[in-house]
GUPA-87721 format. One record per residue: residue number from 1; x, y, z of N, C-alpha, C in turn. Coordinates in steps of 0.2 Angstrom, whole numbers, plus 5000, padded with zeros to 4 digits. Example, Ala and Ser with C-alpha at 12.3 -4.5 7.8 and 13.67 -1.06 7.14 Angstrom:
2
 pos   nx   ny   nz  cax  cay  caz   cx   cy   cz
   1 5066 4972 5039 5062 4978 5039 5066 4984 5039
   2 5064 4989 5035 5068 4995 5036 5064 5000 5039
END
This chain:
184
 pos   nx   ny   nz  cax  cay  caz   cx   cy   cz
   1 4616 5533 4562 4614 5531 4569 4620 5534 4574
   2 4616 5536 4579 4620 5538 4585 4623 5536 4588
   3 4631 5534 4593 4633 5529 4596 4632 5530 4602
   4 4630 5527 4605 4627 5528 4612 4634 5529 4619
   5 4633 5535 4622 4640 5531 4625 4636 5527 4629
   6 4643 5526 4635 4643 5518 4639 4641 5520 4646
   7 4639 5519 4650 4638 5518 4658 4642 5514 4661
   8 4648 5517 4665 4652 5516 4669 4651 5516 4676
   9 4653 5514 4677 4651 5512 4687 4659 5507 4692
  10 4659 5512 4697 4662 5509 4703 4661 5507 4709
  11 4663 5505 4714 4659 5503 4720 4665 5502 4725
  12 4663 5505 4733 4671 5506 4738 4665 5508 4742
  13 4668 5501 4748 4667 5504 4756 4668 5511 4759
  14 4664 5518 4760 4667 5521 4761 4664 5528 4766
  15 4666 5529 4771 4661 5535 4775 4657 5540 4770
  16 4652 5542 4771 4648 5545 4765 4653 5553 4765
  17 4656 5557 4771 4660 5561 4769 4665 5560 4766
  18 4670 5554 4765 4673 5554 4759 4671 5552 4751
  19 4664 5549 4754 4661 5548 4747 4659 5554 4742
  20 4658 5558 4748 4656 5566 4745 4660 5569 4741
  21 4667 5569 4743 4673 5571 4739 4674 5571 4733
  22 4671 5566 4729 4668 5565 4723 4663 5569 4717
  23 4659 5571 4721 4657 5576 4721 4654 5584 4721
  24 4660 5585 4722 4658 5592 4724 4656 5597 4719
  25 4654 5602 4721 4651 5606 4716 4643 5603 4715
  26 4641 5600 4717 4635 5595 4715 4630 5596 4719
  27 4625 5594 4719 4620 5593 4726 4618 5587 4729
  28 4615 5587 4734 4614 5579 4737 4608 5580 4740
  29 4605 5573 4737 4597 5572 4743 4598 5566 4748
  30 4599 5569 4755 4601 5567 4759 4593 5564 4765
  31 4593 5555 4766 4589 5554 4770 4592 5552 4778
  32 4589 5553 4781 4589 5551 4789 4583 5548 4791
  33 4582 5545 4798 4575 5546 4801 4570 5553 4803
  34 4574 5555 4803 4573 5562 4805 4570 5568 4801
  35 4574 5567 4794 4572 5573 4789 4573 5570 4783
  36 4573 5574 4778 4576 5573 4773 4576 5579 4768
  37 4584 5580 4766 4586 5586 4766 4589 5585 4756
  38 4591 5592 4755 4592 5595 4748 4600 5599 4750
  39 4604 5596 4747 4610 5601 4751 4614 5601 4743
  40 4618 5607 4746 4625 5608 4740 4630 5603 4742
  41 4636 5600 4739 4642 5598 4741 4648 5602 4742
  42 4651 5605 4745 4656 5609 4746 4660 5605 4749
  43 4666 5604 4747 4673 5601 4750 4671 5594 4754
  44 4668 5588 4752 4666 5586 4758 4659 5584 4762
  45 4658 5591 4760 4650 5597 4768 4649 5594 4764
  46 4641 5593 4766 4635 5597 4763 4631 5602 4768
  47 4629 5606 4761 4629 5614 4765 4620 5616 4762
  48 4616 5617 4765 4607 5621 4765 4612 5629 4767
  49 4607 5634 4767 4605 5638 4766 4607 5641 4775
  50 4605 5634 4780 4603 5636 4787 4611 5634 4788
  51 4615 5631 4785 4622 5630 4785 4623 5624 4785
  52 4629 5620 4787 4631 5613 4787 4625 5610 4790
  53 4624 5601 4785 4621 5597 4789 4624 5593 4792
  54 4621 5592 4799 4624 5585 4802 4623 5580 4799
  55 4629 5576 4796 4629 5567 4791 4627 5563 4795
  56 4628 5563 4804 4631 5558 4808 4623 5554 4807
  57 4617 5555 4807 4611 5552 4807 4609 5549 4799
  58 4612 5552 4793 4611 5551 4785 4612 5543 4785
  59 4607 5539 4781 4606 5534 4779 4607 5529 4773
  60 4605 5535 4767 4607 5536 4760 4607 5541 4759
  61 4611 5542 4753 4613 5549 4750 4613 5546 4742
  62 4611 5555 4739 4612 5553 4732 4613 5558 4730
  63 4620 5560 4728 4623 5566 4727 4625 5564 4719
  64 4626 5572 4715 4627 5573 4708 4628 5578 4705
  65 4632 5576 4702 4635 5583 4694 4633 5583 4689
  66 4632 5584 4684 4631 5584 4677 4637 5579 4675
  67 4642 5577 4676 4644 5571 4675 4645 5562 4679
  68 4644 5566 4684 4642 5557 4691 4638 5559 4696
  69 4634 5552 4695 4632 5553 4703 4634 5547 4708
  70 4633 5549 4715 4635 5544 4718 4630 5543 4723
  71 4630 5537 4723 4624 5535 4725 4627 5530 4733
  72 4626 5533 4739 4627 5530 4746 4624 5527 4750
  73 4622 5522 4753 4618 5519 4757 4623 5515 4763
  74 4622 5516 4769 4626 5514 4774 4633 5510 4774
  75 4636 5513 4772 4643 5513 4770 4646 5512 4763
  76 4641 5511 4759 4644 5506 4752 4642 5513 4747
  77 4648 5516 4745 4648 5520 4737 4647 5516 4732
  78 4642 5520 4726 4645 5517 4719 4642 5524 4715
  79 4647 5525 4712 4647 5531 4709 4647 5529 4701
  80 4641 5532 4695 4638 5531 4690 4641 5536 4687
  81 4643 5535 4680 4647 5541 4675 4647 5538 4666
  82 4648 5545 4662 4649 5543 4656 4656 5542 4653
  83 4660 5545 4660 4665 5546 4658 4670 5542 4663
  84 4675 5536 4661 4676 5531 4664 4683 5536 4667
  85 4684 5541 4665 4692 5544 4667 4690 5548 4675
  86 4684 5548 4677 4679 5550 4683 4680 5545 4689
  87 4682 5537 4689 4679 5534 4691 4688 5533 4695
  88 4688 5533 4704 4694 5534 4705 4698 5525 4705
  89 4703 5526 4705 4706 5521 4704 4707 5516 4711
  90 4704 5517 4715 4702 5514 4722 4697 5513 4723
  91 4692 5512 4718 4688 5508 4718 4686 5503 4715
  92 4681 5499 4715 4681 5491 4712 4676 5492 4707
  93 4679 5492 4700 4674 5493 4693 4668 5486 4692
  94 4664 5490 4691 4657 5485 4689 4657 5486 4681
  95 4656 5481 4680 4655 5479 4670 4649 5484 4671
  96 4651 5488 4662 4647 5493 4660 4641 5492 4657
  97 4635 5495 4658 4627 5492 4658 4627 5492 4649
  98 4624 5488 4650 4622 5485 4641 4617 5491 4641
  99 4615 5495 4635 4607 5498 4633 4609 5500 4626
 100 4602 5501 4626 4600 5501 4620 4597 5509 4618
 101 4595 5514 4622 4595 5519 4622 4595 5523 4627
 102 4596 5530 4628 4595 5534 4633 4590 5542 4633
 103 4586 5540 4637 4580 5545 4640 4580 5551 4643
 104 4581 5558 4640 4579 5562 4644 4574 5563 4648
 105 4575 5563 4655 4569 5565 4659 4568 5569 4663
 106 4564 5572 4665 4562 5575 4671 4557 5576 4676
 107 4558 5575 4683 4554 5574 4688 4552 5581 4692
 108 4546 5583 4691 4543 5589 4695 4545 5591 4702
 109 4549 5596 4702 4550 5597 4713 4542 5598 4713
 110 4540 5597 4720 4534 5596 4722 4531 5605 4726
 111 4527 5608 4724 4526 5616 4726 4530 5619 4722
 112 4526 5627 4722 4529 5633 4719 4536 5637 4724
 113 4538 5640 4719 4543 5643 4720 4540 5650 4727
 114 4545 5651 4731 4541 5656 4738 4542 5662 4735
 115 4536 5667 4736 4538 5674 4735 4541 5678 4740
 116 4542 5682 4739 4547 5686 4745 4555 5684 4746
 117 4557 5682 4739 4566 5683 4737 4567 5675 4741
 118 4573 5674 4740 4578 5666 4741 4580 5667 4748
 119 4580 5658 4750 4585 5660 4757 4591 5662 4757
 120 4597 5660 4751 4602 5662 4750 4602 5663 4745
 121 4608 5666 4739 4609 5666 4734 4610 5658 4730
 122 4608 5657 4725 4607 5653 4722 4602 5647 4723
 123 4598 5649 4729 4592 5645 4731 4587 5648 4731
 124 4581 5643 4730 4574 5645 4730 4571 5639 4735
 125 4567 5643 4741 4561 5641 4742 4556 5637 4739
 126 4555 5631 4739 4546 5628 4738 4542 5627 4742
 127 4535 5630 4740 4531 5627 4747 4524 5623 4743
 128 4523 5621 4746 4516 5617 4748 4511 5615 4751
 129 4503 5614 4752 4500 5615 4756 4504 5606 4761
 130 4505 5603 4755 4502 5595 4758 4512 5595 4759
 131 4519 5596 4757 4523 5594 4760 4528 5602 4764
 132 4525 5606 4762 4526 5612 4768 4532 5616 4763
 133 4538 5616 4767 4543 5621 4761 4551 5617 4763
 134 4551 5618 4757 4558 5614 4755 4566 5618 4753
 135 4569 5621 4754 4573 5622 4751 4577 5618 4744
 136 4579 5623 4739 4582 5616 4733 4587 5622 4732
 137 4592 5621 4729 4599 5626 4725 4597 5625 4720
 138 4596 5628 4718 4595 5630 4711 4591 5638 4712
 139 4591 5642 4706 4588 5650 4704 4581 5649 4699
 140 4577 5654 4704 4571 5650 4699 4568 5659 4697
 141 4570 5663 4691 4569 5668 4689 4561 5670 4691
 142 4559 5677 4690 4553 5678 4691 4546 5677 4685
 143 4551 5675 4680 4545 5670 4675 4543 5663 4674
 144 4546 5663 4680 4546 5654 4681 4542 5652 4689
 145 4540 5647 4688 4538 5646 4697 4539 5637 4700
 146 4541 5634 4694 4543 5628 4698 4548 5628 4698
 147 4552 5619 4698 4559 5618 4695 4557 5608 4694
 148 4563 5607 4691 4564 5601 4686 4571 5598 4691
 149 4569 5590 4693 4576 5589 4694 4576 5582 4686
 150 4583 5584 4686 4585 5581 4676 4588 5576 4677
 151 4587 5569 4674 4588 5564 4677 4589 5560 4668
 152 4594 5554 4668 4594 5553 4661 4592 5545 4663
 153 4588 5543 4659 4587 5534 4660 4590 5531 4655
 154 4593 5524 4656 4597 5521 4649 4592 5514 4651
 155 4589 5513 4645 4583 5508 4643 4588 5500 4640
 156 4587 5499 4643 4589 5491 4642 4584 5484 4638
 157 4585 5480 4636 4580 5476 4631 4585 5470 4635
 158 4581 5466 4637 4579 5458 4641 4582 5454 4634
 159 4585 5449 4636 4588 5444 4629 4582 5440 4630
 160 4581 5438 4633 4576 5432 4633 4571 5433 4631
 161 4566 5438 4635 4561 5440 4631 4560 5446 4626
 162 4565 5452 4628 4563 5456 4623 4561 5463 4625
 163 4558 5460 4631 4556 5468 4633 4562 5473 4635
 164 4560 5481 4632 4562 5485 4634 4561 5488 4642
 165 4565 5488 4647 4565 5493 4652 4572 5496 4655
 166 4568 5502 4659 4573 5507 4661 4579 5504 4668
 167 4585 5502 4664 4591 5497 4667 4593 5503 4674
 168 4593 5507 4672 4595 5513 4677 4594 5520 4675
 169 4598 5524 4681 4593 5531 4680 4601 5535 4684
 170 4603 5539 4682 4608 5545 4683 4606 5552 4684
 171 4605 5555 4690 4603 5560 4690 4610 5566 4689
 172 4606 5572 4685 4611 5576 4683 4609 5582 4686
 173 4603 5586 4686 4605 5596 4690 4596 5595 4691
 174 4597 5600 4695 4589 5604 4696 4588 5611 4691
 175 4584 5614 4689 4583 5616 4682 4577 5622 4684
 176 4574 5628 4684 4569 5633 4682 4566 5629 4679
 177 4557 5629 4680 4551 5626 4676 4545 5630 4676
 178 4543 5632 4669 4537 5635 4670 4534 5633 4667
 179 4527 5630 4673 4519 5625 4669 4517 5629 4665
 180 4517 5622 4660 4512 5626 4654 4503 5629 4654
 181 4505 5634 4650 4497 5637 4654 4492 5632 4655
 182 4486 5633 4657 4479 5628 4655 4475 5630 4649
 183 4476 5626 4644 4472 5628 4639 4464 5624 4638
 184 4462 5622 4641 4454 5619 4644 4451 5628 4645
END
């Protein structure tokens, strides 16, 4: 049997560009009233294609590595990991989530990849009739035409009754996706 690891989590009052510093290299889906946006983490920033976004109207945020994400909502961080040496020492540790198993999964970006090249290097365009076009970071080759954002859920079991469900969800990277043919 496999040993599962452990889900670690911390939690700290904190402006969401400091909270960003956590991780960078990463990306963030950033909401406002106003829009809702797909950005890299850089230093802090976060950066689209059209360049810096203004944070001053950002509401929640859900930025993430392949090893943390950090999840923001009107001042309060809490940053989710497998690796508790991730988690900074200035913040206030939450008991590690009980589960019983862990879920690869993955959620569809909505629209095809644009023809006529990237806005910038390392991104792709998506459009749609019914959400328009999106920019995402990620590289989406020419044998591919969607993308995947890769998320791992850790499944939990209720003591009392028994049921199994999904305790949480960690998001990790956006990923190239090509739909399987239609074989109908």
């Amino acid at each position: 049997m496999t040993k599962l690891p452990t889900l670690y989590s911390a939690t700290a009052e904190l402006p969401l560009h400091t909270a960003l510093s956590f991780v960078t290299g990463g990306c963030a889906l950033l909401t406002s009233p106003a829009a809702y946006r797909v950005s890299r983490v850089v230093d802090g920033e976060c950066v689209t294609p059209a360049g810096p976004v203004d944070l001053s109207a950002v509401y929640e945020a859900r930025a993430f590595t392949k090893d943390l994400e950090l999840r923001w909502l009107d001042g309060r961080a809490v940053l989710l990991t497998e690796n508790e040496d991730l988690l900074p020492d200035t913040f206030e540790q939450i008991e590690p989530l009980p589960f019983e198993e862990v879920i690869e999964t993955r959620y569809l970006v909505w629209g095809s990849a644009a023809s006529g090249g990237s806005p910038a290097p390392g991104w792709t365009t998506f459009v749609s009739r019914r959400v328009g076009a999106i920019d995402i970071p990620v590289t989406v080759p020419p044998d591919k035409s969607g993308a995947q954002l890769v998320a791992r859920e850790y499944v939990a079991v209720e003591e009392q009754h028994g049921n199994a469900h999904v305790a949480e969800e960690r998001l990790i990277r956006f990923k190239p996706y090509a739909p399987a043919e239609n074989t109908r």
